[in-house]
TIGUKOL-651573 format. One record per residue (C-alpha): chain; x, z, y; residue in three letters. Coordinates in steps of 0.5 Angstrom, whole numbers, plus 500, padded with zeros to 3 digits. Layout:
% residues N
A; X; Z; Y; Ala
...
***
This chain:
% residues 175
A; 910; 324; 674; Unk
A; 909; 323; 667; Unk
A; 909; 317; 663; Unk
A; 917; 315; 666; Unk
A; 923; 315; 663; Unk
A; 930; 318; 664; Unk
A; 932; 309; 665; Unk
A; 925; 309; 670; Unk
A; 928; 317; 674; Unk
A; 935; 315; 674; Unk
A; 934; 308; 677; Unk
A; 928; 310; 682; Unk
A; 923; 306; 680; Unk
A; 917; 307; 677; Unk
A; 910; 303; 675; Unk
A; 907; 309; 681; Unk
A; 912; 305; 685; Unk
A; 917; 300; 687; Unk
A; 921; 303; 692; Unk
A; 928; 306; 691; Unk
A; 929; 313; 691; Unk
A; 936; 318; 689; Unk
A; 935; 320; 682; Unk
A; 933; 326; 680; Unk
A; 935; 327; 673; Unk
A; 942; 328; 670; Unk
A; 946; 329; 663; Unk
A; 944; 337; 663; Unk
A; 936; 335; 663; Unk
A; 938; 331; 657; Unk
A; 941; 336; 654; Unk
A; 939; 342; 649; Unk
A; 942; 348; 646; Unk
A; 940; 344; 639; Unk
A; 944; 339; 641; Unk
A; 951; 341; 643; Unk
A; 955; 343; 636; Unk
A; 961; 347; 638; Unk
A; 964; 349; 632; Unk
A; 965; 342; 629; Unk
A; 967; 342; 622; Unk
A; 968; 334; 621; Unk
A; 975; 332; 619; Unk
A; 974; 324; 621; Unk
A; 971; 320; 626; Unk
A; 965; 317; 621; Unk
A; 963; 325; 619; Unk
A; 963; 327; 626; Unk
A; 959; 322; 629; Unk
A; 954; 324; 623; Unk
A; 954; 330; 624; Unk
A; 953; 330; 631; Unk
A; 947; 325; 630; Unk
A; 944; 330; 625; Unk
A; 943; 335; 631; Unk
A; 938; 329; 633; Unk
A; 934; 328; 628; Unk
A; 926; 330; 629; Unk
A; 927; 328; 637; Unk
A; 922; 326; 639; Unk
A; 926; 320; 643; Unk
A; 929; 318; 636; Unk
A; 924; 313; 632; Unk
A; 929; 312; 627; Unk
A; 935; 316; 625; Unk
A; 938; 311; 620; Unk
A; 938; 305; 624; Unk
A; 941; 309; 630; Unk
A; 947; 312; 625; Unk
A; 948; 305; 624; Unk
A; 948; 302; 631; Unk
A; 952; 307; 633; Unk
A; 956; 305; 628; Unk
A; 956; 299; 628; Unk
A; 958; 300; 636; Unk
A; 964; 304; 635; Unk
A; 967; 299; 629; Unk
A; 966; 293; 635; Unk
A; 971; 298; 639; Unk
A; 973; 305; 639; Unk
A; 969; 308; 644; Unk
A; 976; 314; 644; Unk
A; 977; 314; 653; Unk
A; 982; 318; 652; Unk
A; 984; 325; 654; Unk
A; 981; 328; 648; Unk
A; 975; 326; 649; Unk
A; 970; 320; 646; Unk
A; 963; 318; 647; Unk
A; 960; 314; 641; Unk
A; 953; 310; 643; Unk
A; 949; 306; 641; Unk
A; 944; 302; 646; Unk
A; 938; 300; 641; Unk
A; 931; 300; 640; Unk
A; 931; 306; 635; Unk
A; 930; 310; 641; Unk
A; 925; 310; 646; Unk
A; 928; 315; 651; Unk
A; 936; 318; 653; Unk
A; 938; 321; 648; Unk
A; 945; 325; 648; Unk
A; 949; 330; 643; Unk
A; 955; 334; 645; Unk
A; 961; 336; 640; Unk
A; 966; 340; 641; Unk
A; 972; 340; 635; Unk
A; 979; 343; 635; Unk
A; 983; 342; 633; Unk
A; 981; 334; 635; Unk
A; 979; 328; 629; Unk
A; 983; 321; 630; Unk
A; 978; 316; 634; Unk
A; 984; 311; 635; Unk
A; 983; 313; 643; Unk
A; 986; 308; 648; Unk
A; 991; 313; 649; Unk
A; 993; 315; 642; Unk
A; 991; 323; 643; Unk
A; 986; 326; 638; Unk
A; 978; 328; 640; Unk
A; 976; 335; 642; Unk
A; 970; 333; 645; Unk
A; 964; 329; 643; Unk
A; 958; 325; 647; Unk
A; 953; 322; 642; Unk
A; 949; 318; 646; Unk
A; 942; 314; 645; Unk
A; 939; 308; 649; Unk
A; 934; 304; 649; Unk
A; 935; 296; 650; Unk
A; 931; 297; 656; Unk
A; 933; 299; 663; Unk
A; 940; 297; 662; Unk
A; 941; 298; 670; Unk
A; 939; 305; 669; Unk
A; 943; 306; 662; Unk
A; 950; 303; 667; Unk
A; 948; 308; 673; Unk
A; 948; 314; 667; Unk
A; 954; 312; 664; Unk
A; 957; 311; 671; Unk
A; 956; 318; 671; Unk
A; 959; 321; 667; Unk
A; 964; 318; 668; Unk
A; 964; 321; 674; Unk
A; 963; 327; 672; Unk
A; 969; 326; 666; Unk
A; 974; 326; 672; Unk
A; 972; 332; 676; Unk
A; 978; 336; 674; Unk
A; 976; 344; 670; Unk
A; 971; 339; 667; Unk
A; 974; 338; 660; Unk
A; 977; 345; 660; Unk
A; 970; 348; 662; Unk
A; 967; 344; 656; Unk
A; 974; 346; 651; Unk
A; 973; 353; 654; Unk
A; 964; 354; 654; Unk
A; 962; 361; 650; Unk
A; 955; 357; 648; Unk
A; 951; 352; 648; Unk
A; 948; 356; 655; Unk
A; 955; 354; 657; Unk
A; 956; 347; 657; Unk
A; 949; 346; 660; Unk
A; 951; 350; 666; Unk
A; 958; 346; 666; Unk
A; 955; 340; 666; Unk
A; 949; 342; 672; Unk
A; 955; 344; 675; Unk
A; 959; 338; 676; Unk
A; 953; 334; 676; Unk
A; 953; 336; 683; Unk
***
């Protein structure tokens, strides 16, 4: 179906139609090996939200950079978005991106987040959205969520050879 987003596949409803359906497209749609750093170099937590956006830049759903650099900033001063066991998922809802957009860094040893449970990030999930279809937006936060708490995840991700790698993970346990 062209011309729908990830909010409109996720949520199952479209402008073809009004009736809801299982959704079809997960995380591991969204992402490409450009956009999965594994060999971080950041020493702090603003460098490595920088570098991961860096990854993003020329995307075609990411209208514009600066202003999504600072929304993501803005956000992650508002409340540190560190979850705990290693891993954090700075984000931005905004209309600097017209469509999903997500980037993961891996980072070891891990960088200070101010985490909920005090421990260091080894695993970053960069993400992007736009203002609109917040029902779709929470239903894919809602997954990965999920998807964060199957056990072999985290350790999967931690262990990934490649971009390739991670991918595959995330299919893996997208199921």
């Amino acid at each position: 179906m062209r011309g729908i987003n990830i909010f409109q596949e996720a949520s199952g409803v479209t402008e073809h139609n009004n009736s809801h359906r299982k959704p079809r497209i997960g995380f591991a749609d969204k992402l490409s090996e450009k956009y999965i750093l594994l060999d971080m170099k950041s020493q702090t937590k603003d460098q490595a939200i920088r570098d991961l956006a860096e990854s993003l830049r020329g995307n075609p759903s990411l209208l514009d950079f600066d202003r999504f650099l600072k929304d993501v900033y803005k956000r992650e001063k508002d409340a540190s978005t560190g979850i705990g066991k290693g891993i954090a998922i700075p984000h931005a809802r905004t209309n600097t991106v017209k469509d999903f957009i997500v980037a993961i860094g891996r980072k070891s040893p891990g960088i200070d987040f101010a985490s909920v449970d005090g421990k260091s990030v080894e695993i970053l999930i960069l993400m992007g959205a736009p203002l609109t279809g917040v029902n779709a937006y929470l239903k894919l936060l809602a997954r990965l969520s999920h998807i964060l708490k199957r056990p072999g995840f985290i350790d999967g991700i931690k262990k990934a050879a490649d971009q390739k790698a991670v991918i595959e993970i995330f299919r893996t346990y997208e199921k």
